[in-house]
C-alpha positions in Angstrom: -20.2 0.4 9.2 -19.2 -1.7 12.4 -16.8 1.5 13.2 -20.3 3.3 14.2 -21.1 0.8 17.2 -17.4 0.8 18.6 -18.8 3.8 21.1 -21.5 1.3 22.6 -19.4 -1.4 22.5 -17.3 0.5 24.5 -20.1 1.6 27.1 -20.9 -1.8 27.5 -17.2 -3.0 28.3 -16.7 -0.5 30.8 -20.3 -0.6 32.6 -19.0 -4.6 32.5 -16.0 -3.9 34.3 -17.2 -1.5 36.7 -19.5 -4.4 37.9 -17.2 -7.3 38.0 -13.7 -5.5 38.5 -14.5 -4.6 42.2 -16.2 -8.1 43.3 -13.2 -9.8 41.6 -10.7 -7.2 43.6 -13.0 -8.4 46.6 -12.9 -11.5 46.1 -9.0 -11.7 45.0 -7.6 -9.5 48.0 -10.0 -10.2 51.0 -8.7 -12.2 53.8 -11.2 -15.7 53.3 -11.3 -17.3 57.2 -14.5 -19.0 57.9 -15.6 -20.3 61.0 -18.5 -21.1 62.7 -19.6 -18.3 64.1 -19.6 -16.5 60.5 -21.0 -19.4 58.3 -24.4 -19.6 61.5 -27.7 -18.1 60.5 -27.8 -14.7 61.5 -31.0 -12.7 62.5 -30.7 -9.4 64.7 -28.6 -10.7 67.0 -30.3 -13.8 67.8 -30.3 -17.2 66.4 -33.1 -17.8 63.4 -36.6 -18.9 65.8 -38.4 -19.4 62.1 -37.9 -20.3 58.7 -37.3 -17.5 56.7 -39.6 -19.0 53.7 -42.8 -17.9 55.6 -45.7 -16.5 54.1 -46.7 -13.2 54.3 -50.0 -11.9 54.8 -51.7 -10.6 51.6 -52.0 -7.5 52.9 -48.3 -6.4 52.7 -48.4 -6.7 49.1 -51.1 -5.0 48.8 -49.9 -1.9 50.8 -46.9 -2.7 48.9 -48.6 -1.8 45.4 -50.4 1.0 47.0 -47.3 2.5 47.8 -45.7 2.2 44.4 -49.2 3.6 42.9 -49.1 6.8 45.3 -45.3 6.9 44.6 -45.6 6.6 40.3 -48.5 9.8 41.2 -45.7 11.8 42.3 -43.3 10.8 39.7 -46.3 12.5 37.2 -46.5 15.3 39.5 -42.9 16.6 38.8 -42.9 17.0 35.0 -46.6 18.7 35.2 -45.7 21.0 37.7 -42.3 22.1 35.4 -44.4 22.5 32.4 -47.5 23.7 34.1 -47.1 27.4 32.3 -46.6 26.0 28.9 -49.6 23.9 29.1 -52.2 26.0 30.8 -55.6 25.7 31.7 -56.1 22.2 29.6 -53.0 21.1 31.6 -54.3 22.1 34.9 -57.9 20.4 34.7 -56.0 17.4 33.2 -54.4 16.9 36.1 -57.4 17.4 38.7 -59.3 14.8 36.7 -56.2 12.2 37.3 -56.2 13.3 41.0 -59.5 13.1 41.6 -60.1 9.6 40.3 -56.7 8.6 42.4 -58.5 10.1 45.5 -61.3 8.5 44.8 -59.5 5.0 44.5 -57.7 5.7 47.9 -61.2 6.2 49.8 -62.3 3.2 48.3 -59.3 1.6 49.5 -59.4 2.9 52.7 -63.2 2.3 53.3 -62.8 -1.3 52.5 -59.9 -1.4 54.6 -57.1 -2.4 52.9 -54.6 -0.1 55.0 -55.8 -1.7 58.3 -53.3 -4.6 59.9 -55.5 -5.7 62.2 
């Protein structure tokens, strides 16, 4: 019975050892010389003017989660549009309905002006 989970057993060893094998050759065979100038905070060239635990305005994340809602509509778009012979008419109006109420989300969004920065 155990015989039957030796193949994931197996997956799991090696995805292990893909992981840690190369930080361990990393850290095993790099040369390790610290010195000031590598172990100082490091922004663009410059020296750090502010902490880097600021807050961000609100409005980042919510472009962010716009951008992954817009991006997930895409990833729908994809299979629809492979299988969009095999599914037909139904298929097609399915799909207007969902992008129609995601246009309609994105004027609302863009009337009450969550995409401005200002």
């Amino acid at each position: 019975m155990l015989e039957n989970y030796f193949p994931i057993l197996l997956f799991l060893l090696v995805g292990l050892a893909v992981g840690v094998v190369p930080m361990l050759l990393g850290w095993l065979l790099a040369p390790n010389r610290p010195d000031s100038e590598k172990l100082s905070p490091y922004e663009c060239g410059f020296e750090a003017f502010e902490d880097a635990r600021m807050k961000f305005d609100v409005r980042y994340y919510l472009v962010a989660i716009l951008f992954i809602l817009f991006d997930l509509e895409i990833a729908f778009l994809f299979p629809w549009a492979i299988v969009l012979n095999e599914i037909g008419l139904f298929g097609f109006i399915a799909m207007m309905v969902f992008l129609g109420i995601l246009v309609v989300g994105f004027i609302y969004e863009w009337m009450r002006g969550a995409l401005e920065w200002d």
